[in-house]
C-alpha positions as CSV (number, residue, x, y, z in Angstrom):
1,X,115.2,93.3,115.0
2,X,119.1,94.2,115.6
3,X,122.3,93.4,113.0
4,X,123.3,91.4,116.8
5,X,120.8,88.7,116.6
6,X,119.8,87.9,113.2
7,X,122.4,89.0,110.9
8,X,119.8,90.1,108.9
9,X,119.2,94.2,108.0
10,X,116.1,95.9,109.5
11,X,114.6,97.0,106.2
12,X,114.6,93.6,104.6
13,X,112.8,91.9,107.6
14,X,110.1,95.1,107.4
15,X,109.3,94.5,103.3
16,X,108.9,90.8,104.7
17,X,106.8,91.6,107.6
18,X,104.7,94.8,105.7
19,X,104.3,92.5,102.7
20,X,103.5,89.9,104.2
21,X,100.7,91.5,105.9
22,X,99.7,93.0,103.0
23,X,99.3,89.6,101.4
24,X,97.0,88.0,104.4
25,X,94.7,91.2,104.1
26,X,93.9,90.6,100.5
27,X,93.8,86.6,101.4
28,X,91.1,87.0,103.7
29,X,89.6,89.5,101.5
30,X,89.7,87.0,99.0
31,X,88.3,84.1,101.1
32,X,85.4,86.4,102.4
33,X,84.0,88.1,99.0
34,X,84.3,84.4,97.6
35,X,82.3,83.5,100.1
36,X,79.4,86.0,100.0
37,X,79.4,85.5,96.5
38,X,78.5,81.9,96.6
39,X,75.8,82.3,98.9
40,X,73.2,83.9,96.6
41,X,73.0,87.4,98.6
42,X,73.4,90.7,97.4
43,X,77.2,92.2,98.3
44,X,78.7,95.4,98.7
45,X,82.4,94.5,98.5
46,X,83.4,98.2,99.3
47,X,81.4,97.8,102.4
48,X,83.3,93.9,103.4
49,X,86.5,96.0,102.2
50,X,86.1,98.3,104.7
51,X,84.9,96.4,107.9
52,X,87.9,94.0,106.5
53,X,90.6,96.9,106.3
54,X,89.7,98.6,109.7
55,X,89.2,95.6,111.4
56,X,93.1,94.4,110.6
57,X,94.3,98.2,111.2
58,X,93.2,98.5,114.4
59,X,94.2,95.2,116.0
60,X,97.4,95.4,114.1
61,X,98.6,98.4,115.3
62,X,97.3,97.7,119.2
63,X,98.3,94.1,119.3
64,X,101.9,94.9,118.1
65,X,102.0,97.9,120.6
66,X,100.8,95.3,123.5
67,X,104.0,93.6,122.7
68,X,106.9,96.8,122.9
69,X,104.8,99.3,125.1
70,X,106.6,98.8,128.4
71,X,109.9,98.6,127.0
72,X,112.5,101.2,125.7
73,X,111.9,100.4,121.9
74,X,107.7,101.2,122.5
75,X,108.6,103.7,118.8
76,X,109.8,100.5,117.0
77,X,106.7,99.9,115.2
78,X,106.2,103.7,114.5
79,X,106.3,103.0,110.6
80,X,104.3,100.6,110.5
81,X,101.5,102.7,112.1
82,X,102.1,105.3,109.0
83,X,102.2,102.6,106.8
84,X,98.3,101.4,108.2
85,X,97.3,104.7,107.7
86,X,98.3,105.3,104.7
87,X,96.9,101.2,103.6
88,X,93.4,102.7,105.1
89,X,93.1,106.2,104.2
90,X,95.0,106.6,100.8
91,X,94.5,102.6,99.1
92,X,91.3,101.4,100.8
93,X,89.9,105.2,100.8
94,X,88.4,104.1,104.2
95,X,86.2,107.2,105.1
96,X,86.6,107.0,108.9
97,X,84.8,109.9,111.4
98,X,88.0,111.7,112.4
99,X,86.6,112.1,116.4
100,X,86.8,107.9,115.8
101,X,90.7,108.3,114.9
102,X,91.4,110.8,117.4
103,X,89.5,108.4,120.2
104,X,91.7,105.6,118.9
105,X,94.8,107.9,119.1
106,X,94.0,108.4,123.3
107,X,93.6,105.0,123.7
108,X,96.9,104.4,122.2
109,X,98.3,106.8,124.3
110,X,96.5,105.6,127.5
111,X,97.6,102.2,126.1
112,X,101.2,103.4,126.5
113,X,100.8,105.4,129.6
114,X,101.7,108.4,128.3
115,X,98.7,110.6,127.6
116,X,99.9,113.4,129.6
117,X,103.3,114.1,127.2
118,X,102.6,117.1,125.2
119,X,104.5,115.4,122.7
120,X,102.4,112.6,122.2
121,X,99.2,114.7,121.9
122,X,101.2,116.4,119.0
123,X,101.5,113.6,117.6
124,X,98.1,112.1,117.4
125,X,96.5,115.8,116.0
126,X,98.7,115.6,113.4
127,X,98.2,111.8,112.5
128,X,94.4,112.9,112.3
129,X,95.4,115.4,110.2
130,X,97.7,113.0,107.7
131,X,94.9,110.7,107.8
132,X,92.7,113.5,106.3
133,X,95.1,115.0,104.0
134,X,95.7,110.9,103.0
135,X,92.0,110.5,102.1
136,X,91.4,113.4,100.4
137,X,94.2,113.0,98.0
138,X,92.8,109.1,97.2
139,X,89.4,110.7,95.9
140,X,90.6,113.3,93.2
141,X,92.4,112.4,90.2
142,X,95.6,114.7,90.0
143,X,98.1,114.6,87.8
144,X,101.5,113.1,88.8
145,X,99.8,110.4,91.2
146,X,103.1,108.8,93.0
147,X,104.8,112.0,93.2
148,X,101.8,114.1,94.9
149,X,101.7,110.6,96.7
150,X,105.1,110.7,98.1
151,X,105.7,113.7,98.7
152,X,102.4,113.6,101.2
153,X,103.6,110.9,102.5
154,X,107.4,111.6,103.3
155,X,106.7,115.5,104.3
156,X,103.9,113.9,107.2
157,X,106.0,111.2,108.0
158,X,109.4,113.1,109.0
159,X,107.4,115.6,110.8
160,X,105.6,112.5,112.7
161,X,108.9,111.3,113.4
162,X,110.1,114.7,114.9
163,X,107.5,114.2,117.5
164,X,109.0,110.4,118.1
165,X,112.4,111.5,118.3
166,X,112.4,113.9,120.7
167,X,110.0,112.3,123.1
168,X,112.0,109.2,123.1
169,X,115.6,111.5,122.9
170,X,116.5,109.6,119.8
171,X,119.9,110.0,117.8
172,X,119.7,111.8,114.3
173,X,121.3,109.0,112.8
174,X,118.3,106.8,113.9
175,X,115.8,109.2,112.9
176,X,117.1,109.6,109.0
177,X,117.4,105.4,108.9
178,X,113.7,104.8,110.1
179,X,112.5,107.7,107.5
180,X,114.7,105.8,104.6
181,X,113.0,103.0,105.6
182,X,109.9,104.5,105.6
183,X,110.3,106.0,102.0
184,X,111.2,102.6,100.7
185,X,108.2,100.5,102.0
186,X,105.9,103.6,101.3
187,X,107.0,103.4,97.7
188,X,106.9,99.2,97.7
189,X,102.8,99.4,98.8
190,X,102.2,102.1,95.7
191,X,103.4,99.7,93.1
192,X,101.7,96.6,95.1
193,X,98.5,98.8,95.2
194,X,98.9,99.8,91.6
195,X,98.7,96.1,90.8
196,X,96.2,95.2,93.0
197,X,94.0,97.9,91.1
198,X,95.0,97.3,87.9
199,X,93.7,93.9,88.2
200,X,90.6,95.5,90.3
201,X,89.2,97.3,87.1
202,X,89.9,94.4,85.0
203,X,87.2,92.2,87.0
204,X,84.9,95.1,87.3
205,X,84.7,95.5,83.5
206,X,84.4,92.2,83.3
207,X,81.1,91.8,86.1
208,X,79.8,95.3,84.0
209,X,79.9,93.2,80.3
210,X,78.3,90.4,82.0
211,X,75.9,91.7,84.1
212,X,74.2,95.2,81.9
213,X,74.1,95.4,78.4
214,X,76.9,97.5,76.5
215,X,73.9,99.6,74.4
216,X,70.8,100.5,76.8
217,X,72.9,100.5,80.3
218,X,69.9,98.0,81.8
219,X,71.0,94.8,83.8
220,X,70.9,91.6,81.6
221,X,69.2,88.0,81.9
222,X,72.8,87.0,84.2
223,X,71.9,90.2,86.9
224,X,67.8,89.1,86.5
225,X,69.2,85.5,87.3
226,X,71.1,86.3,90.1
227,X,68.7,88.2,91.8
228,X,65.4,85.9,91.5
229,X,68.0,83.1,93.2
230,X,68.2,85.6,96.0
231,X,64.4,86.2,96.3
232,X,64.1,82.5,96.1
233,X,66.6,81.2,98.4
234,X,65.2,84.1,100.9
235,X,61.8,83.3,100.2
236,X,62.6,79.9,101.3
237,X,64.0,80.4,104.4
238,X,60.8,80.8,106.5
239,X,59.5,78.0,104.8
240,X,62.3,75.5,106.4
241,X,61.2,76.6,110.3
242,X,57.4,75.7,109.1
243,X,58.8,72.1,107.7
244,X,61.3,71.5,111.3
245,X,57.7,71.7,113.2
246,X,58.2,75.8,114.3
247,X,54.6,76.0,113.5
């Protein structure tokens, strides 16, 4: 995106396109947990969450890579990969081998043709290393949560950035716009996120009061319901080949 051609400043077309995929992540997430729900199985959304979220990560980043990878602007989308990372490690607490990031990271680079730059193998260490830092800071409750947040994010993301601008010989000037950037959109998914999980615990207290009883802690009549309908419906599968003449 340039001032020349759409008039329009680069940040506000990134909290469109960041948002936006945001927004079609928790869409399909939607769409898929509604339907697992309605077909009488037992679901582990964490585990739908996570094929969901790593799935969309990783043909995010390489399909918008595919796009400015032999051209002089192949770093344009450089905050959007931190911002994936951080969407993974940090909100979707996505525990990912880190030998599977750092095999991701060299097909990115033989991707881009560049796996022999020094630079670029800096890089992709340290972006193991954010991710790490990223996940481990999700799983403990600290005090100050957006500033310990931030300040994660914005020290990993300059120094990632370093790495960027001298392999690609940027200016300064462009370095300290894409990290301004960068600290605004960071900041935008934290409050998103803190929404999102507001309204996250809200429905899981609500599933706990319907499903186990307040006093003993045992699953209620509503959780023995659900799960005879699974035994049922399972039960009747085989049944159904036997009746189409499978015999």
């Amino acid at each position: 995106m340039s001032w020349t051609m759409w008039l329009v400043p680069p940040i506000i077309t990134s909290i469109f396109f960041v948002l936006g995929i945001i927004t079609l992540y928790w869409s399909i997430f939607t769409w898929v947990t509604a339907k697992v729900e309605s077909s009488s199985k037992p679901h582990n959304l964490k585990r739908v969450q996570v094929l969901l979220g790593t799935t969309c990560a990783v043909v995010s980043v390489f399909a918008l890579q595919l796009i400015v990878r032999d051209t002089h602007l192949s770093w344009t989308f450089t905050n959007f990969q931190l911002l994936l990372l951080i969407f993974v490690a940090y909100f979707l607490q996505l525990k990912i081998p880190n030998w599977l990031i750092l095999l991701a990271g060299v097909g990115f680079m033989l991707m881009n043709g560049n796996v022999t730059a020094v630079l670029s193998w800096g890089y992709t260490f340290l972006f193991v290393f954010f991710y790490m830092i990223s996940y481990q800071q999700s799983t403990h409750l600290w005090r100050a949560p957006y500033t310990r947040y931030i300040t994660v994010a914005l020290g990993f993301g300059m120094a990632l950035w370093l790495f960027v601008k001298f392999r690609f010989h940027l200016p300064w000037g462009t370095y300290w716009i894409e990290i301004a950037d960068y600290a605004v959109l960071a900041s935008l998914m934290y409050g998103y996120f803190r929404i999102q999980d507001k309204d996250r615990r809200i429905k899981d207290r609500l599933f706990q009061s319907a499903n186990w009883d307040a006093l003993t802690h045992v699953q209620n009549y509503a959780a023995y319901d659900h799960a005879i309908g699974y035994y049922f419906h399972a039960k009747c599968r085989p049944q159904e080949k036997f009746g189409n003449g499978h015999v």
